[in-house]
C-alpha positions in Angstrom: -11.6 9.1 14.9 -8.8 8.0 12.9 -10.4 4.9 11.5 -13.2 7.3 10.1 -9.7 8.5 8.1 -9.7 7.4 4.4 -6.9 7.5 1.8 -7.9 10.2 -1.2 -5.9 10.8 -5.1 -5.2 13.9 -5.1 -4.1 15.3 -9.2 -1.2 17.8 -9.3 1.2 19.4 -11.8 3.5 17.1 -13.2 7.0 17.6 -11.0 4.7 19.2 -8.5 3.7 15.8 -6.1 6.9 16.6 -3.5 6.0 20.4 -3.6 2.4 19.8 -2.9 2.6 17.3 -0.6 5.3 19.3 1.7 2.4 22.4 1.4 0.1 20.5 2.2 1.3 19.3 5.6 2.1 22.9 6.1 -1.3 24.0 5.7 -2.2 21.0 8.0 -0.3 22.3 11.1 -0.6 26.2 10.1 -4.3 25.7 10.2 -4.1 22.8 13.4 -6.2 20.9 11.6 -4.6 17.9 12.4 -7.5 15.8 13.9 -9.1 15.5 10.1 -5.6 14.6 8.2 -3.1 11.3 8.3 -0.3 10.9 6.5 0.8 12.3 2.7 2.6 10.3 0.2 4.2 10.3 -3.0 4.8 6.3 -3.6 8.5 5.9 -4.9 10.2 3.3 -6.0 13.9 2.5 -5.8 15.3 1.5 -9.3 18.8 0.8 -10.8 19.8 2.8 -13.7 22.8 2.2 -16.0 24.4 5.6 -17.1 27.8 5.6 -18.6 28.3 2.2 -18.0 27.6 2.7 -14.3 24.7 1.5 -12.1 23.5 4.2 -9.6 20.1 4.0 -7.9 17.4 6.6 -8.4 14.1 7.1 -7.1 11.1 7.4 -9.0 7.8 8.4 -8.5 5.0 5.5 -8.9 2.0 7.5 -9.6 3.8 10.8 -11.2 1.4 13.7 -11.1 -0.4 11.9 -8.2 -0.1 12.2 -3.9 -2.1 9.9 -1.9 -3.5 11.6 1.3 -5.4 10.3 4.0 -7.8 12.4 5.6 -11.1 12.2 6.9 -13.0 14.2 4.0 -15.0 17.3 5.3 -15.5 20.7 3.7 -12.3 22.2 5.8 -10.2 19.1 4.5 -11.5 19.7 1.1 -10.9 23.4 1.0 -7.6 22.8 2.4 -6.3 20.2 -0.1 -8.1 22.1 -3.1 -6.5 25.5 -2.5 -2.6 24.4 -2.6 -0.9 25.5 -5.3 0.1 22.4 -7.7 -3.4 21.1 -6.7 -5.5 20.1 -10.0 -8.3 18.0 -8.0 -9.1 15.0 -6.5 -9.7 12.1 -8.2 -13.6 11.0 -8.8 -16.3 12.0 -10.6 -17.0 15.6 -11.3 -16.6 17.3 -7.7 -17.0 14.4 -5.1 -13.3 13.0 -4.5 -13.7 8.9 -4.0 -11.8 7.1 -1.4 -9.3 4.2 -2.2 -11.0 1.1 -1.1 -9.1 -1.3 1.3 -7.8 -3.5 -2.0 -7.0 -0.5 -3.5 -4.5 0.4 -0.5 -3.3 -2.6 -0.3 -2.7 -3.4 -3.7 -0.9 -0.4 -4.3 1.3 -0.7 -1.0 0.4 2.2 0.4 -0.2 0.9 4.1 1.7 -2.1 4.8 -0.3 -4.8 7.0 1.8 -6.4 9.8 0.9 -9.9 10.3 2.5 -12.7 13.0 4.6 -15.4 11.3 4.1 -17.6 13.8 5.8 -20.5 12.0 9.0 -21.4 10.1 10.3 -23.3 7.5 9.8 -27.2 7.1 6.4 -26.6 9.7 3.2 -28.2 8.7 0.5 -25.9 7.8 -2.9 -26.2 7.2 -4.1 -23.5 4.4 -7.4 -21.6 6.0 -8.2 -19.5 2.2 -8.8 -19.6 -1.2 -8.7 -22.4 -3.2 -6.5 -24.4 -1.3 -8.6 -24.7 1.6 -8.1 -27.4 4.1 -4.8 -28.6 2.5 -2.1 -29.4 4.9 1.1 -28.6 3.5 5.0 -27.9 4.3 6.6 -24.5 4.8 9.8 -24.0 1.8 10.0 -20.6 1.9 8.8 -17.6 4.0 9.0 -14.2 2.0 8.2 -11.5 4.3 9.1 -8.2 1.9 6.2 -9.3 0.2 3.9 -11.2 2.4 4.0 -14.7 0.3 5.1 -18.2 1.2 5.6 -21.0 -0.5 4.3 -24.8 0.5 4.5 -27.7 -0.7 1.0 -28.9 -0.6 0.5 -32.9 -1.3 -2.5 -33.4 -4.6 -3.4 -36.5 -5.9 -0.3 -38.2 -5.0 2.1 -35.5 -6.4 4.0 -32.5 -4.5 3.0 -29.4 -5.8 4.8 -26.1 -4.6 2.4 -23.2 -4.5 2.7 -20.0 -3.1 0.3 -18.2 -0.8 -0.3 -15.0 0.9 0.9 -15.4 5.0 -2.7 -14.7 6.1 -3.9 -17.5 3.7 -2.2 -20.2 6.1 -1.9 -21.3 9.7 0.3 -23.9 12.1 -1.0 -26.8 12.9 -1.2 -27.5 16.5 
């Protein structure tokens, strides 16, 4: 059942995304409803602010006025995440909330993807995606925070460095 589960926008009250979200896992396990709801998130970011000439780190809110929930939608659910207080909507047209689509969650980090390095710097690798495909290149740089790696892939005679998802390439064997 909880691949059926789909990641909704839910609108709020500006300052009200940590508020709602807390009520809303509270009405979650008040309610045992917890068969029909995932996670709930309000995406923050780390950033470095300069005050009085020194840096302290804050979080921010990504989406302000926004908390991502994933739920499998049902009338209950809807009810549920519609009646907390804070709660303007979900996001869609009219009435009918929309789920995020995969990209979507991805592109916005919501749910990270785990994927096997299963090579390592200076390794040949064969590119299996995009537009690269079927180049055999040489790892330079692995960057696993953010799923990229850079190769040096060998075109027309000249070394060019490009940089690629970590799905987009395999070892060769």
């Amino acid at each position: 059942m909880p691949d059926s589960m789909k990641w909704y926008v839910v609108h709020t009250y500006s300052g009200y995304e940590n508020k709602v979200a807390t009520n809303i896992e509270k009405a979650v396990e008040n309610r045992k409803l917890h068969d029909l709801f995932g996670e709930v998130k309000v995406p923050t970011q780390t950033v470095t602010e300069i005050k009085d000439n020194k840096k302290c780190e804050v979080e921010r809110k990504i989406f302000p006025g926004y908390v991502l929930v994933k739920m499998i939608m049902t009338d209950d659910s809807w009810y549920v995440v519609r009646n907390i207080r804070g709660v303007t909507g979900f996001v869609g047209p009219g009435s009918k909330p929309v789920p995020l689509t995969e990209e979507e969650v991805q592109r916005l980090g919501v749910e990270t993807k785990n994927i096997e390095v299963n090579f390592a710097v200076g390794d040949s690798v064969k590119v299996n995606d995009g537009y690269l495909e079927g180049f055999i290149g040489v790892v330079d740089e692995i960057d696993l925070q953010n799923s990229v790696v850079r190769v040096t892939v060998s075109m027309m005679g000249k070394d060019v460095p490009v940089e690629l998802e970590l799905d987009q390439i395999e070892p060769l064997d």
